[in-house]
C-alpha positions in Angstrom: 96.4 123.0 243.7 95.2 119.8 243.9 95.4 117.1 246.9 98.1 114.5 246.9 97.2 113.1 250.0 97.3 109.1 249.6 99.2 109.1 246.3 102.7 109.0 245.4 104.8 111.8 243.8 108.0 110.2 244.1 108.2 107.8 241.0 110.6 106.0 238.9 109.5 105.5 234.9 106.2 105.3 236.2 106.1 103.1 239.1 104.8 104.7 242.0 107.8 104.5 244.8 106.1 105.5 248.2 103.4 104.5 249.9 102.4 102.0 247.8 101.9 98.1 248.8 105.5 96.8 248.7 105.1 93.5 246.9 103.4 95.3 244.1 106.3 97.9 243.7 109.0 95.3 243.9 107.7 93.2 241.4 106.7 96.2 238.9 110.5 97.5 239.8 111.8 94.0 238.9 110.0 93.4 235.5 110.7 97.2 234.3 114.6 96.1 235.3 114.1 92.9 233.5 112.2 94.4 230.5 114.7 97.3 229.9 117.6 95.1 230.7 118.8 97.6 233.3 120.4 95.2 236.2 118.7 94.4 239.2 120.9 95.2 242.9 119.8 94.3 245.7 120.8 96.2 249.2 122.1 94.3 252.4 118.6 94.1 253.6 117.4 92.4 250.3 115.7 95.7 248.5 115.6 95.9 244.9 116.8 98.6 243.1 117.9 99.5 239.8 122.3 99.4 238.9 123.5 102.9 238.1 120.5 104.6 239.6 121.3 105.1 243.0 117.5 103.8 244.0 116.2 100.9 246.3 112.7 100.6 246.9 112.2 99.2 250.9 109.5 99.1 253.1 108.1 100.9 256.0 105.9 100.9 259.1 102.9 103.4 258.2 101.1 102.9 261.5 100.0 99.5 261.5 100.0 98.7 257.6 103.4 98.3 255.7 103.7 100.2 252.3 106.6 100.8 250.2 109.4 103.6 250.8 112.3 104.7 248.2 116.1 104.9 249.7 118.1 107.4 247.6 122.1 107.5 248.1 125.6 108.8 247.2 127.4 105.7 244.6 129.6 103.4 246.5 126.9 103.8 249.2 126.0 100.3 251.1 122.5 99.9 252.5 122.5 98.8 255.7 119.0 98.7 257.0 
């Protein structure tokens, strides 16, 4: 088996979701949303995600770098982060 270490294996049509530099997945999440005419939500916090998927791509602390993180939740679900 081959290493995985500093890639992403959690991806969405594929746009890499985690650990990825944020403004990079936000704006390949936006213009696949746009593109395929999917509608764009946003959380609380201001994270894209994509309508009827359940999905918002956020950031996280990784030491002292930022890189992108994926939120999964139950529909009817708020993100309060």
């Amino acid at each position: 088996m081959g290493s995985t270490a500093g890639t992403s294996i959690i991806e969405f049509e594929g746009i890499p979701l985690i650990g990825a530099p944020v403004m990079t997945v936000d704006a390949a999440l936006i213009r696949h949303i746009e593109e395929h005419d999917l509608g764009l939500i946003l959380s609380c916090g201001g994270n894209p995600g994509v309508d009827d998927r359940s999905m918002y791509v956020r950031a996280d602390r990784a030491g002292d770098t930022v890189v992108s993180a994926a939120r999964f939740f139950q529909e009817g679900w708020e993100d309060h982060d």
